[in-house]
Residue frames as qw, qx, qy, qz and C-alpha x, y, z in Angstrom:
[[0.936, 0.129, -0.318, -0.075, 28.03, -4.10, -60.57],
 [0.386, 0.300, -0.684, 0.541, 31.75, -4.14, -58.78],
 [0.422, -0.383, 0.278, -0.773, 29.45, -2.61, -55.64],
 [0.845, 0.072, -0.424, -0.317, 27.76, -6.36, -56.12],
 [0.804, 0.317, -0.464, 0.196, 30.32, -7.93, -56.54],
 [0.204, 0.507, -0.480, 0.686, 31.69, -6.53, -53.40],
 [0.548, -0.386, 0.412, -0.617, 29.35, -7.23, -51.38],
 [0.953, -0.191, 0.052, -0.229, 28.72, -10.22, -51.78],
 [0.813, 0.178, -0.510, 0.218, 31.82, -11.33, -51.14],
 [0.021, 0.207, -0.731, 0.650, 32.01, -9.68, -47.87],
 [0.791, -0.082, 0.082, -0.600, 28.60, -11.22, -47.30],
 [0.923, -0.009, -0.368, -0.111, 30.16, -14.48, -48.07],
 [0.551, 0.278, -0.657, 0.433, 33.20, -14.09, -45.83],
 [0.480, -0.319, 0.249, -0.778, 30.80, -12.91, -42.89],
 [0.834, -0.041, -0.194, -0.515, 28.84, -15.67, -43.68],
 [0.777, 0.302, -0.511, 0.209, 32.07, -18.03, -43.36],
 [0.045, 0.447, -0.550, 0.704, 33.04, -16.54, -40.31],
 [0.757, -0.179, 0.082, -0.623, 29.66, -16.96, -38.72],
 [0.969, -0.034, -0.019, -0.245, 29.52, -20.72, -39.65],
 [0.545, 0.632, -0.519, 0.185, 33.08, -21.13, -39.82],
 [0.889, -0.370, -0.216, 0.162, 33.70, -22.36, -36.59],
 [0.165, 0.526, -0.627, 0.551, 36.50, -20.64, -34.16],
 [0.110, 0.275, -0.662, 0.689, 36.88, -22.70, -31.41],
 [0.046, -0.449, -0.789, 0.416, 33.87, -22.58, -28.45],
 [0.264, 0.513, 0.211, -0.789, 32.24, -19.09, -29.83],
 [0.046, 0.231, 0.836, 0.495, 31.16, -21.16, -33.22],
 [0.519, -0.058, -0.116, -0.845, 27.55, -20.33, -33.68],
 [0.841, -0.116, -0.352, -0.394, 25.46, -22.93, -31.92],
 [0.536, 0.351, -0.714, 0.282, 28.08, -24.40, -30.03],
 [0.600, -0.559, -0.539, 0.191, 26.52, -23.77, -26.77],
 [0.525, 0.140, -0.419, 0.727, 29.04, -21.09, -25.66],
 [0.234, -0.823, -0.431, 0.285, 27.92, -19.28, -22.30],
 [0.327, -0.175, 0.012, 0.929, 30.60, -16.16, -22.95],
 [0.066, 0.772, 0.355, -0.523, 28.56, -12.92, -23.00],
 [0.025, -0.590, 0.443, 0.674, 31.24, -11.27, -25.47],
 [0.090, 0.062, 0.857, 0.504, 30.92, -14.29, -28.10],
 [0.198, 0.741, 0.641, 0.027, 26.59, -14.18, -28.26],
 [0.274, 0.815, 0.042, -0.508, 27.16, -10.20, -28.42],
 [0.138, -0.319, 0.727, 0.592, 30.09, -10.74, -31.16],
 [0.190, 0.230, 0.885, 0.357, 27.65, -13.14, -33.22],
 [0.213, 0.725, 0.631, -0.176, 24.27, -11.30, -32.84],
 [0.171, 0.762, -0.137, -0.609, 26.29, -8.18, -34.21],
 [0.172, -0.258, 0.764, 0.566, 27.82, -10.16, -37.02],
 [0.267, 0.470, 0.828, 0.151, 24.42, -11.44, -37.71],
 [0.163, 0.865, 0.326, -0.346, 22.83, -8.07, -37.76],
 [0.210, -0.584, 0.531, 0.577, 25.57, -7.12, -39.94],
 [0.190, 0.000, 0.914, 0.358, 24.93, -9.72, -42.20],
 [0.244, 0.712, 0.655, -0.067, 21.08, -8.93, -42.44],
 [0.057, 0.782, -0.012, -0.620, 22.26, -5.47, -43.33],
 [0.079, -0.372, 0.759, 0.528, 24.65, -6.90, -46.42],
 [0.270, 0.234, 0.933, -0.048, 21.83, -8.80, -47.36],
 [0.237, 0.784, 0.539, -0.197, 19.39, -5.97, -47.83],
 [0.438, -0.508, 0.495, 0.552, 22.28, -4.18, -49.21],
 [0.204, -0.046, 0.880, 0.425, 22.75, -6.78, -52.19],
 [0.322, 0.594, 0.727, -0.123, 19.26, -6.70, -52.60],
 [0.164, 0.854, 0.324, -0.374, 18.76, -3.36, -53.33],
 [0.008, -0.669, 0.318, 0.672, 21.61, -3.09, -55.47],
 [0.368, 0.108, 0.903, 0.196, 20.06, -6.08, -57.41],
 [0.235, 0.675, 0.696, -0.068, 17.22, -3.95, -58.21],
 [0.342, -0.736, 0.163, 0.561, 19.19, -1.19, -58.91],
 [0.323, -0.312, 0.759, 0.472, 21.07, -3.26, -61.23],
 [0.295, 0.291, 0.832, -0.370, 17.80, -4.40, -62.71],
 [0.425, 0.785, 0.432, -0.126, 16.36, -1.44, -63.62],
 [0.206, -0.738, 0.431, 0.476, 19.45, -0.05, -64.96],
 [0.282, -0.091, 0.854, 0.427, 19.74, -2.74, -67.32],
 [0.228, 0.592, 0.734, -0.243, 16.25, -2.06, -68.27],
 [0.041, 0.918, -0.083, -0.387, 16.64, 1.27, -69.11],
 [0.090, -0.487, 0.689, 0.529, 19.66, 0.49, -71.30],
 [0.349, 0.261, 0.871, 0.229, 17.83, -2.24, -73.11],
 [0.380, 0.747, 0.540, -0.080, 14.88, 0.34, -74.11],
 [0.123, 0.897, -0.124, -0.407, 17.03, 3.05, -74.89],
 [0.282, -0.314, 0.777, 0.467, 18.99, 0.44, -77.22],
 [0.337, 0.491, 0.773, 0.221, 15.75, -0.31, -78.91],
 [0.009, 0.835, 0.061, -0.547, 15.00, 3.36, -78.84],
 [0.281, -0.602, 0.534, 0.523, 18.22, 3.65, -80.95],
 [0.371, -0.147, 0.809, 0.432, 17.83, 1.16, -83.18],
 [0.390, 0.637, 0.653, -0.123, 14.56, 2.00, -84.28],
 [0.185, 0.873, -0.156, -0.423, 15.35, 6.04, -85.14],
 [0.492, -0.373, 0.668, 0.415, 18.54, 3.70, -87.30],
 [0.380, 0.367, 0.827, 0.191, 16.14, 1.88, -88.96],
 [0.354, 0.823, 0.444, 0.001, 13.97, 4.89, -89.90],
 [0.548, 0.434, 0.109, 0.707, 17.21, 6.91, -90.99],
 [0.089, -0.942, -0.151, -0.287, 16.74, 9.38, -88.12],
 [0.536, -0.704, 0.350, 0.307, 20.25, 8.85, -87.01],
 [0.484, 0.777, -0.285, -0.286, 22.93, 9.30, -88.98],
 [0.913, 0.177, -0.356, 0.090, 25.11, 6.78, -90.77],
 [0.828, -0.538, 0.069, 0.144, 27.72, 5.30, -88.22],
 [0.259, 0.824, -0.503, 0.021, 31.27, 6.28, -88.65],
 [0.968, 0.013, -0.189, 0.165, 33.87, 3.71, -89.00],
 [0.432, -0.866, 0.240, 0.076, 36.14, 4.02, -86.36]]
């Protein structure tokens, strides 16, 4: 989850950069400089990467939670049928 959380916020400050406007090497702006189109097309490729990234730790995340949910019903059932023992007050 922090992994997430991490990315996407360097996914949003990419993202800010990108559209953020500096100047003539904005994105769209027209600019002829060689350096700025290579600058942006890496940032972009960069930015598809974070993307697929985020994704994957979405699904990650997903089935993790998944897993915990059945293995909480799991739990609660064996509770219910007295095959776990009584809970200790902490």
């Amino acid at each position: 989850m922090v992994c997430g959380i991490s990315a996407l916020t360097l996914l949003g400050a990419v993202a800010r950069r990108i559209g953020g406007g500096r100047g003539r090497h904005a994105v769209g702006s027209g600019s002829t400089d060689p350096g700025a189109r290579e600058s942006v097309a890496q940032m972009a490729a960069e930015l598809d990467a974070l993307r697929d990234e985020v994704t994957g730790l979405r699904r990650e995340m997903d089935e993790a939670q998944n897993r915990l949910d059945f293995t909480e019903r799991l739990l609660a059932q064996a509770r219910e049928r007295g095959l776990l023992g009584a809970q200790k007050e902490r």
